[in-house]
N, C-alpha and C positions, 0 to 999 in steps of 0.2 A: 211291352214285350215280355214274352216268359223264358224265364232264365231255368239250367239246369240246375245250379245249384239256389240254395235259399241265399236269402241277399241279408246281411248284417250292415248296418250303420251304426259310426262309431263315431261319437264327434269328440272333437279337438284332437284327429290320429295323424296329423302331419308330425308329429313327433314326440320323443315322452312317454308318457306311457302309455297313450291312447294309441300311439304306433303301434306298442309291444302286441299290444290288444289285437289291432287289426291284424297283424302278421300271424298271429298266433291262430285266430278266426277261420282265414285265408288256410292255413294249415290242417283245419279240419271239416274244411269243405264248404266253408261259406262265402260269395262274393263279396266281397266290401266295397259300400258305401262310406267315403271320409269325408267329413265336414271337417273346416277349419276356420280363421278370419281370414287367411290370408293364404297365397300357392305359395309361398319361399320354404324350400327346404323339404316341401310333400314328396317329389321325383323318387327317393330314395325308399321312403313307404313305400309305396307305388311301384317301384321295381320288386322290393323284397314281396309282395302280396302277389303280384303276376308269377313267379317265382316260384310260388306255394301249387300253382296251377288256375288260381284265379283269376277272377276280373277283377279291379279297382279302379274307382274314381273318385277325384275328387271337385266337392263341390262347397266353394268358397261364400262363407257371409257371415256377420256378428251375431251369434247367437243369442244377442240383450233387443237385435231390430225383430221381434215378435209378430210387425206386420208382415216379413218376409217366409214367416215358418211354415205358412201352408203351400206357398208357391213352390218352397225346396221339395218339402215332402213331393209335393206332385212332379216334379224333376226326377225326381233319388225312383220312385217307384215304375217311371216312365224308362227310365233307361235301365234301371235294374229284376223290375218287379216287383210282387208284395215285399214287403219290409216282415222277416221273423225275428229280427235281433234289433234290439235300438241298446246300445253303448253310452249311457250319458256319462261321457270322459271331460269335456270341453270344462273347464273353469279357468281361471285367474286368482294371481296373489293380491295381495295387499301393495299399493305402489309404493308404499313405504313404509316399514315396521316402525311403531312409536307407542309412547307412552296415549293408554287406554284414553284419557282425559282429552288427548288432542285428538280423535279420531275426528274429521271433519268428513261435512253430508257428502261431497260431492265424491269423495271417495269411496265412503258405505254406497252411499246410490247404485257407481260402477259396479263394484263388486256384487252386490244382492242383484242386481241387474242381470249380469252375467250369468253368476251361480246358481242361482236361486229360480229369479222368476224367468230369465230364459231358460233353462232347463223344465220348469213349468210346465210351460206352454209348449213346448216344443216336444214335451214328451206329451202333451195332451193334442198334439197334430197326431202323432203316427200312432197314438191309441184308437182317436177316431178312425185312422185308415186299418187298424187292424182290427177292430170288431166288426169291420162291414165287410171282410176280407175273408177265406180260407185258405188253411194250409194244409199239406200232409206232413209238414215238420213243425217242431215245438217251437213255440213262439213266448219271446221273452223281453224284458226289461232290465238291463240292469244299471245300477246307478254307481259309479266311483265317487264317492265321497272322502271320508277322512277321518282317522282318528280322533281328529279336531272337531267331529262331531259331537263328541261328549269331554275331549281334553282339553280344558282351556288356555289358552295360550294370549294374558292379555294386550301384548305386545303386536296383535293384530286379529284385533277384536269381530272386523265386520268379515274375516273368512273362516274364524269361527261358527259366528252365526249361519253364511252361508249354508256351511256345513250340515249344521243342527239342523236348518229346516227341510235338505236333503232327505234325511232321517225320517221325516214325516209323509214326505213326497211318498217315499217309496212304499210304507204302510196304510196311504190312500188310495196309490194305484194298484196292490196289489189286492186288497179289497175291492174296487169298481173292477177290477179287470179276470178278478179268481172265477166268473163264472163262462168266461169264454177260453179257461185253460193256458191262461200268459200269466208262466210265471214272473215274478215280478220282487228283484234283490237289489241288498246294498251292499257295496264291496267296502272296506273301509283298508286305506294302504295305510300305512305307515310314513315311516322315515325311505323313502323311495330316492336314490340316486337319476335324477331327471337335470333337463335346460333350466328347469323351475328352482330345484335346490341348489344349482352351482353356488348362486353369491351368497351362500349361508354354506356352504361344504365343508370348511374351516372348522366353523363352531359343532356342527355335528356330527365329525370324523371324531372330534375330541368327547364327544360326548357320550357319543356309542361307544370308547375305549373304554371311558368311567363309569359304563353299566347300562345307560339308558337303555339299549334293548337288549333284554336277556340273550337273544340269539348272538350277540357281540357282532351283527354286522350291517352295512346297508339292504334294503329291499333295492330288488331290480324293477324295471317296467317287465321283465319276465313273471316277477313272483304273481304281480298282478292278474297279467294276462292270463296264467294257467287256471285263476279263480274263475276270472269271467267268462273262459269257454268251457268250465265245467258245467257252470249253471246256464250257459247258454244253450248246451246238449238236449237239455231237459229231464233229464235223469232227474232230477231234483225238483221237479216243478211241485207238488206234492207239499216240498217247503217253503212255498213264495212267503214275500214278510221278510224271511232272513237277512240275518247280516252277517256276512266274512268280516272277519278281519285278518288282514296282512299283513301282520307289524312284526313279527317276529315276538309276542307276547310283552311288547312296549304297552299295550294298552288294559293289562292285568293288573289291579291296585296291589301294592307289596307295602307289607311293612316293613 
């Protein structure tokens, strides 16, 4: 079907800050498409995005099952039309913070699984559908990653690396995809007040009191989202390759 407005998919936007993302999207004209693993707690997106004057659905599956990513895509595009914004928001923590030495496979597996090489491929389904595709609005990519992309944190080692090869994603796809005009970014948050950070809230209220982020406070799923619907405007496509960062200048080396 063809939609009036251009359609944005944001995965992992039932809540956090892929939410903020979609709401924020929704607010500047675009339908959202929301991916998540699971429908508990979406309603609430979903209300705030119809809200905005948009449409929103969403459409439920593990972004690590890789066989299911071209079915979705042809789902998201059938109910909403071409895809001009892919959000890759969806990741996962570490199920348990520990010492570097004990990092065990099945737990790297999940996580690279998720982070990494579902994000992959998944962002290599809606590439294919957008080079065989036209738009009259800018069409983009952009990747939410992590200060944890270059800061290391070895107390959870394999969302680390996640991260890192995020970083790579985005300066491959922005290369194969710079000559059809999709720009193609990385946002990189910080210290973000999310459902993700609650059971570490503690340690990082106190940490941002003792300096860790210059700005002296938490990021929101707001500070996020305002990045990735600037670059989703396109105004900026010109600088695909880029990386935001949202940290409140947490990720500047200080002596």
């Amino acid at each position: 079907m063809t939609a009036s407005r251009p359609l944005a998919l944001v995965t992992g936007a039932r809540r956090g800050i892929g939410a903020g993302i979609a709401i924020e999207l929704a607010s500047r004209g675009f339908d959202i498409g929301v991916t998540d693993i699971e429908a508990s707690g979406a309603g609430h997106t979903l209300a705030a995005i119809e809200a905005q004057g948009a449409r929103g659905r969403l459409f439920a599956f593990d972004l690590g099952d890789i066989e299911r990513h071209a079915d979705v895509v042809e789902q998201i595009v059938e109910w909403g039309g071409p895809i001009v914004c892919l959000v890759n928001n969806a990741g996962i923590p570490v199920a348990q913070r520990g010492d570097l030495l004990d990092v065990a496979a099945p737990s790297y597996d999940r996580v690279l699984d998720v982070n990494l090489r579902g994000t992959f491929f998944f962002t290599q389904a809606v590439a294919r559908h957008m080079v065989v595709t036209t738009s009259v609005h800018p069409r983009s990519i952009v990747t939410v990653s992590s200060v944890s992309a270059e800061m290391a944190s070895v107390e959870r080692a394999e969302y680390c690396l996640s991260k890192a090869g995020l970083a790579m994603l985005t300066k491959l796809y922005a290369l194969r995809l710079a000559e059809h005009g999709i720009g193609v970014f990385e946002v990189r948050p910080g210290v973000i007040l999310t459902p993700m950070t609650e059971g570490v809230a503690d340690k990082y209220q106190q940490r941002i009191a003792e300096g860790l982020v210059p700005m002296k406070r938490w990021g929101y799923p707001e500070d996020v989202a305002r990045a990735v619907a600037t670059l989703a405007s396109g105004q900026l496509a010109f600088a695909t390759g880029s990386v935001v960062n949202v940290d409140g200048a947490l990720s500047i080396p200080r002596l």
